[in-house]
C-alpha positions as CSV (number, residue, x, y, z in Angstrom):
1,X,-57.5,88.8,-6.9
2,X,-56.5,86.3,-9.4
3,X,-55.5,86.6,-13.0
4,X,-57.8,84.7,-15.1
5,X,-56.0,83.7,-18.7
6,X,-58.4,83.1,-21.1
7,X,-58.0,81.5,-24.7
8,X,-61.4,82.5,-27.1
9,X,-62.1,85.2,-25.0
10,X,-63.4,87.4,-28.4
11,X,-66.1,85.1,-28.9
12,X,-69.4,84.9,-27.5
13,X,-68.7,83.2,-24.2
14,X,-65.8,85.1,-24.0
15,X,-66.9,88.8,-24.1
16,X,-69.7,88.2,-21.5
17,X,-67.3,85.9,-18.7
18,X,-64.5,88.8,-19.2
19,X,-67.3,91.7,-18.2
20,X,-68.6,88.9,-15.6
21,X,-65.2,88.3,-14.3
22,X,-63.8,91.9,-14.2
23,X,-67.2,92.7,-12.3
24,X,-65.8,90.3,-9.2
25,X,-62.5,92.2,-9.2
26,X,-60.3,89.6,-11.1
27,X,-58.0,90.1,-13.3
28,X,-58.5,89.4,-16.8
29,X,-56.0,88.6,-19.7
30,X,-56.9,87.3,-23.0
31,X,-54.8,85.2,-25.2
32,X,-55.2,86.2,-28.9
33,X,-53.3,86.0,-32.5
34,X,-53.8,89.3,-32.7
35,X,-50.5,91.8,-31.8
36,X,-53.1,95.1,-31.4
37,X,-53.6,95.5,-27.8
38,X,-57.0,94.7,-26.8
39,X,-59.3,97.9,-26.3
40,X,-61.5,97.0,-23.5
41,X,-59.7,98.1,-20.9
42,X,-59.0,96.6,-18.5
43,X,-58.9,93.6,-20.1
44,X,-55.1,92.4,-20.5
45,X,-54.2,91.4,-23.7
46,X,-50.7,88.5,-24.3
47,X,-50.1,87.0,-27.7
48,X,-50.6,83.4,-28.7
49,X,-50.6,81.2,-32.1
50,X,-52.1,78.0,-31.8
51,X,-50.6,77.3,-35.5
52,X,-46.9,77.9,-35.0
53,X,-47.2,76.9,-31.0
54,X,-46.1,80.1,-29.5
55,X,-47.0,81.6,-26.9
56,X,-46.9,84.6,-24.3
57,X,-44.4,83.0,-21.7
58,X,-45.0,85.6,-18.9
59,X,-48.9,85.6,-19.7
60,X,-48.4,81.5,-18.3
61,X,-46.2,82.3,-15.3
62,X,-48.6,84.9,-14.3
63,X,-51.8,82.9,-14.7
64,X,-53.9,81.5,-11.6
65,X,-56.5,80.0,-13.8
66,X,-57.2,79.0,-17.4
67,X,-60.3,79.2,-19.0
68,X,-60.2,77.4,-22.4
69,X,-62.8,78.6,-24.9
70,X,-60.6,78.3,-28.0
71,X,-62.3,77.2,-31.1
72,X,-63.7,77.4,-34.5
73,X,-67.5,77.6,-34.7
74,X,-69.0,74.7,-35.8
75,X,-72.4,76.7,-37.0
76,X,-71.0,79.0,-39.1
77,X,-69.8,77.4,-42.6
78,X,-70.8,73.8,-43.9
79,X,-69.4,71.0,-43.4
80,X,-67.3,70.3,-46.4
81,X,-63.6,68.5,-45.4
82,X,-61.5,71.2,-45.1
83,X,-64.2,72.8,-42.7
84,X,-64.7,70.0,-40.4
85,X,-60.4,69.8,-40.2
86,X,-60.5,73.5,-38.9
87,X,-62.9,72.4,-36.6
88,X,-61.1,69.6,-34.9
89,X,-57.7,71.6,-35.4
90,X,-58.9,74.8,-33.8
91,X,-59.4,73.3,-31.0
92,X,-57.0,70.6,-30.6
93,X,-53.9,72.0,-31.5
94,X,-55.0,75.4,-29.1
95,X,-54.9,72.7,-26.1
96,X,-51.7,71.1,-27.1
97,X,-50.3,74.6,-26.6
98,X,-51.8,75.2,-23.7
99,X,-50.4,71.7,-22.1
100,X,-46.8,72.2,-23.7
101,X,-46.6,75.7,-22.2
102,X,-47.9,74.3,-18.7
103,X,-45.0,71.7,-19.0
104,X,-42.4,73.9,-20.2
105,X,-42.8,77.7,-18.3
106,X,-43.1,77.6,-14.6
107,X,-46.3,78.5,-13.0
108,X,-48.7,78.6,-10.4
109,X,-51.9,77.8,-12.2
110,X,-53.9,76.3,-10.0
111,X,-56.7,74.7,-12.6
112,X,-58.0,74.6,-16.2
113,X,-61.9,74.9,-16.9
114,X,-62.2,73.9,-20.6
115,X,-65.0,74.2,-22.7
116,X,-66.8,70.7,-24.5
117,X,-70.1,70.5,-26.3
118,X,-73.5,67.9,-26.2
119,X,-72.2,67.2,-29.5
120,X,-70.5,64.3,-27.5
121,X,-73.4,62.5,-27.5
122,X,-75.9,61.1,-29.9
123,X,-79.6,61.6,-30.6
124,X,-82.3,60.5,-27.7
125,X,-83.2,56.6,-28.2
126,X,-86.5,57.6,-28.1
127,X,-88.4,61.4,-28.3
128,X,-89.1,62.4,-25.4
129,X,-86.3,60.6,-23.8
130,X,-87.2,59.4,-19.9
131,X,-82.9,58.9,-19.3
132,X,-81.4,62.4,-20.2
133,X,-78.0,62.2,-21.3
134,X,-75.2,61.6,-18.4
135,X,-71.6,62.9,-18.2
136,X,-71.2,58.9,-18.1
137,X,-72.2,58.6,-21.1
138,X,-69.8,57.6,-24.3
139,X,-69.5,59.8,-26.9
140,X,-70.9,59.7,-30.1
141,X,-69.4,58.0,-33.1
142,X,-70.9,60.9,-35.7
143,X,-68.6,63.8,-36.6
144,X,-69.1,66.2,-33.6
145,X,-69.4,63.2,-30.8
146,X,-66.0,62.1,-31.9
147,X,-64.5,66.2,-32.3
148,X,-65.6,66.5,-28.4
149,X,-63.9,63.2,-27.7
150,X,-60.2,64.7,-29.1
151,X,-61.2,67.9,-28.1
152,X,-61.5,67.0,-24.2
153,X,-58.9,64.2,-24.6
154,X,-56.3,66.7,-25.9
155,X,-56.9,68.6,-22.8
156,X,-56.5,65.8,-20.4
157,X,-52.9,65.7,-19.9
158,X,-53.1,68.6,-17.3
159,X,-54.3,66.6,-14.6
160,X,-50.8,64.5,-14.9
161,X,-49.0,67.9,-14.2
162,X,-51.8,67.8,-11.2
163,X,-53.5,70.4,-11.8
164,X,-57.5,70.5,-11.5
165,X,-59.8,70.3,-14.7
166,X,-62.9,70.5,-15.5
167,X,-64.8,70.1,-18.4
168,X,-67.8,71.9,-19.6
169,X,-69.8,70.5,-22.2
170,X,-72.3,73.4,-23.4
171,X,-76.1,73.1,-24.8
172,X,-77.0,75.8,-26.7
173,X,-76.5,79.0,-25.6
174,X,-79.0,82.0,-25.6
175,X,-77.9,85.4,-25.9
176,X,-78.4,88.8,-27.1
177,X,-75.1,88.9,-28.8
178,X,-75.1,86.6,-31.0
179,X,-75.3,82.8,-31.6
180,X,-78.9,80.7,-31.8
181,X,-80.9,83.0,-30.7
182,X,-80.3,85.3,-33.1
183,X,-81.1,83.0,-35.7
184,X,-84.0,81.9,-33.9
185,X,-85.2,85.9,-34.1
186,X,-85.0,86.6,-37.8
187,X,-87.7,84.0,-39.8
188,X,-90.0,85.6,-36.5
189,X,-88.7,89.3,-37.1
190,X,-91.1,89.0,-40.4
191,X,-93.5,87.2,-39.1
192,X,-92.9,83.4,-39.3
193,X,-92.1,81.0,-36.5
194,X,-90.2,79.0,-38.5
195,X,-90.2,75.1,-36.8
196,X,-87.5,72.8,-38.0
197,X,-88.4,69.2,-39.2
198,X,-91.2,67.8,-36.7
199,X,-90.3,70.6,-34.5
200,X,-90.6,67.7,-31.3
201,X,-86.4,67.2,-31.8
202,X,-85.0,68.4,-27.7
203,X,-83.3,71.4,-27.5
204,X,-80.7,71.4,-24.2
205,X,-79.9,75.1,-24.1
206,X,-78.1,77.5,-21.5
207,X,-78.8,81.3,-21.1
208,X,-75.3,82.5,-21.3
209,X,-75.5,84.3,-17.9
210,X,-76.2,80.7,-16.4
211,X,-73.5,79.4,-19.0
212,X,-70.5,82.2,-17.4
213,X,-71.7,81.5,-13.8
214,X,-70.5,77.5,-14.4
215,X,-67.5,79.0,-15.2
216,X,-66.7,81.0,-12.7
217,X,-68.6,78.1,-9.9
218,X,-65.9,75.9,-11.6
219,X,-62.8,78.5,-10.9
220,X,-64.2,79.5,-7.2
221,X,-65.0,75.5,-5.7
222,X,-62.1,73.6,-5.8
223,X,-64.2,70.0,-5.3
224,X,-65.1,70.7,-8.9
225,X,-63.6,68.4,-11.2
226,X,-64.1,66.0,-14.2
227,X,-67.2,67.0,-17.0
228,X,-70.0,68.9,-16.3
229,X,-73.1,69.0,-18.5
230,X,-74.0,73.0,-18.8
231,X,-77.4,73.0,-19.9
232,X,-80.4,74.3,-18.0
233,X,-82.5,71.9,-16.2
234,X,-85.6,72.0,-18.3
235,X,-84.7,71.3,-22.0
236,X,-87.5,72.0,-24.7
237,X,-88.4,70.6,-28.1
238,X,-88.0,73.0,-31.1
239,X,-91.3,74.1,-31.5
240,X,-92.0,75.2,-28.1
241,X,-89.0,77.3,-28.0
242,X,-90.0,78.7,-31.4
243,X,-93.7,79.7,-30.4
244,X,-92.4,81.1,-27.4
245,X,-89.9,82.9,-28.9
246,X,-92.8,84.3,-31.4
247,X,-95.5,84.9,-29.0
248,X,-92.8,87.2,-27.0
249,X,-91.9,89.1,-30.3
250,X,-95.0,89.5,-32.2
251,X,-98.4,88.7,-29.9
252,X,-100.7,87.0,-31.9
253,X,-98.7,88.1,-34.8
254,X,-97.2,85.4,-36.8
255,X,-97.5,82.3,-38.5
256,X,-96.2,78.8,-37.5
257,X,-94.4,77.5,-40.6
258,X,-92.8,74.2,-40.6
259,X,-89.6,73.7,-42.5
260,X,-89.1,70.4,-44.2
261,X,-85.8,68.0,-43.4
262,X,-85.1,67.8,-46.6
263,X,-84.9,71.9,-47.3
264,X,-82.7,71.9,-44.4
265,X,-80.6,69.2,-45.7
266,X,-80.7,71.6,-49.1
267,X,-79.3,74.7,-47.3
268,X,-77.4,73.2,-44.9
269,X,-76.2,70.0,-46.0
270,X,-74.3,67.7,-43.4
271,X,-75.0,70.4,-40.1
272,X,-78.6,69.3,-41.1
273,X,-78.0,66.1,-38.5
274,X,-77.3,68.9,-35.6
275,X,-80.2,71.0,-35.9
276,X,-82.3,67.9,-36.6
277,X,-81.4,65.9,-33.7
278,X,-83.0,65.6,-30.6
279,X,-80.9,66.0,-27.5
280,X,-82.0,65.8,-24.2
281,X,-78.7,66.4,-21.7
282,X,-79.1,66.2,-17.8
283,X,-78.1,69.2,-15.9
284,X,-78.5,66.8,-12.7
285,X,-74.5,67.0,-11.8
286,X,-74.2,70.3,-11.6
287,X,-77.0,71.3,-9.4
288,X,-75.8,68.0,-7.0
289,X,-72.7,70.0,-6.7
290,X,-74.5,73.2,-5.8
291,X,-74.8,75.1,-8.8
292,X,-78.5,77.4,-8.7
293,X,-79.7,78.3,-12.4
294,X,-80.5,81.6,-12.6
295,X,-82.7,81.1,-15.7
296,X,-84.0,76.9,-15.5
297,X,-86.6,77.2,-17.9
298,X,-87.0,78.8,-21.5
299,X,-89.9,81.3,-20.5
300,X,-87.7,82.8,-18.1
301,X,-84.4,82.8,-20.1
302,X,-86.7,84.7,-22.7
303,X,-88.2,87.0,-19.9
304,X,-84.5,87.9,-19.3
305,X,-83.6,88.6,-22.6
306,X,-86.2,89.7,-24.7
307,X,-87.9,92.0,-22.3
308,X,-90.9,93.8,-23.2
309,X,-89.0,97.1,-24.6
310,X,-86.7,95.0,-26.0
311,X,-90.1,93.2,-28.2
312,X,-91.6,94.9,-31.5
């Protein structure tokens, strides 16, 4: 089978593709800054440092496919300057290794899949939006439209060496291992659904299962090319997903709570305009090409993860 190199394989994403990958009998290395050997066997494990450009040179020649998942989260700190330059660094400079090693080292890779975000584009014209955001569309002139336009840009250059690439740009992603809805869990965990803003802001989101499978549908079907929205088909506004999430977790038990913009803008100062705005992203693409969601709407993606043991 082939090796499947993959750059932020530590992460989220990451962890769950490797298991998901190794599971179909390919082979698995991971790209890290970190010299201990990775302790998931049988997950390979080849140096990298996106920072001083260096790079595993047999981990490239024996490669088939990249998967690019390689940077910084943009959730987890605010957004002061320094932060939003790691941000746009991370995952910048990551590609231009990956593109100076493909130049450099011989290889056979055969394709790149590299992740994007919806950041790229800008809030719905009007709520609820009747023309869902298309891969078409031009990205955004805020800061995280214009960090997915370098990000996917930076990438580019692989198709001139002619190698395939394809471009995923992710909703939010719903897990059990982290990530949204784990903040989504604890305002409910004691008992209040916590809504943000007007709560009627669109959510596009992806269970990560659905998320891993448009990763390895991009590896496996070589008329895949260009960007690819990966969201589930059936978006929802904040405050459905939140009462759904509560009603799940604790019956009849909790109280709807809404929390105002301005707080937010308190706590969370710039990354306020993310959680506040209202995104609604076409999955229409994908599923033209093929691709079946497992999980298409939020009731089911919660079925899946918060089963009823799983609730207190």
């Amino acid at each position: 089978m082939p090796n499947i190199l993959i750059t932020g394989g530590t992460g989220l994403i990451g962890m769950t593709l490797s298991r998901m990958l190794l599971e179909k009998g390919y082979t698995v290395t991971l790209l890290s800054r970190n010299s201990r050997k990775e302790t998931r066997s049988p997950i390979l494990t080849a140096h990298w440092d996106p920072q001083t450009q260096t790079i595993d040179a047999e981990a490239i020649r024996q490669a088939d496919y990249i998967i690019h998942l390689a940077g910084a989260n943009v959730a987890d700190k605010r957004w002061s300057k320094k932060r939003k330059k790691e941000i746009v660094e991370s995952r910048t400079k990551s590609s231009a290794l990956i593109i100076k090693a493909l130049q450099e080292i011989p290889n056979k890779v055969r394709a790149v899949v590299s992740a994007s975000g919806i950041g790229w584009y800008g809030p719905d014209p009007l709520i609820p939006n009747p023309n869902p955001f298309e891969e078409t569309a031009p990205a955004d002139e805020d800061f995280l439209g214009e960090t997915c336009r370098l990000w996917e840009n930076s990438i580019t250059p692989v198709t001139s060496m002619g190698k395939r690439l394809v471009i995923l740009r992710t909703g939010i992603v719903l897990s059990n291992e982290g990530g949204a809805l784990a903040e989504f869990k604890k305002p409910v965990k004691m008992g209040i659904a916590a809504i943000l803003g007007s709560g009627k802001q669109i959510i596009s989101w992806i269970h990560v299962e659905d998320l891993c499978r448009l990763f390895l549908q991009a590896i496996e079907h070589p008329d895949w090319a260009g960007v690819y929205n990966a969201v589930a088909p059936r978006p929802v506004d904040n405050r459905a997903l939140t009462l759904e999430l509560a009603g799940r977790l604790k019956g009849k038990y909790f109280v709807p709570v809404y929390i105002p913009s301005f707080l937010l803008k308190i706590v969370l100062g710039e990354l306020c305009i993310e959680v506040l705005k209202s995104a609604t992203v076409s999955a229409k693409r994908a599923r033209i090409a093929g691709f079946q969601f497992l999980y298409p709407s939020i009731q089911s993606a919660l079925e899946e993860l918060l089963p009823p043991k799983a609730r207190s």
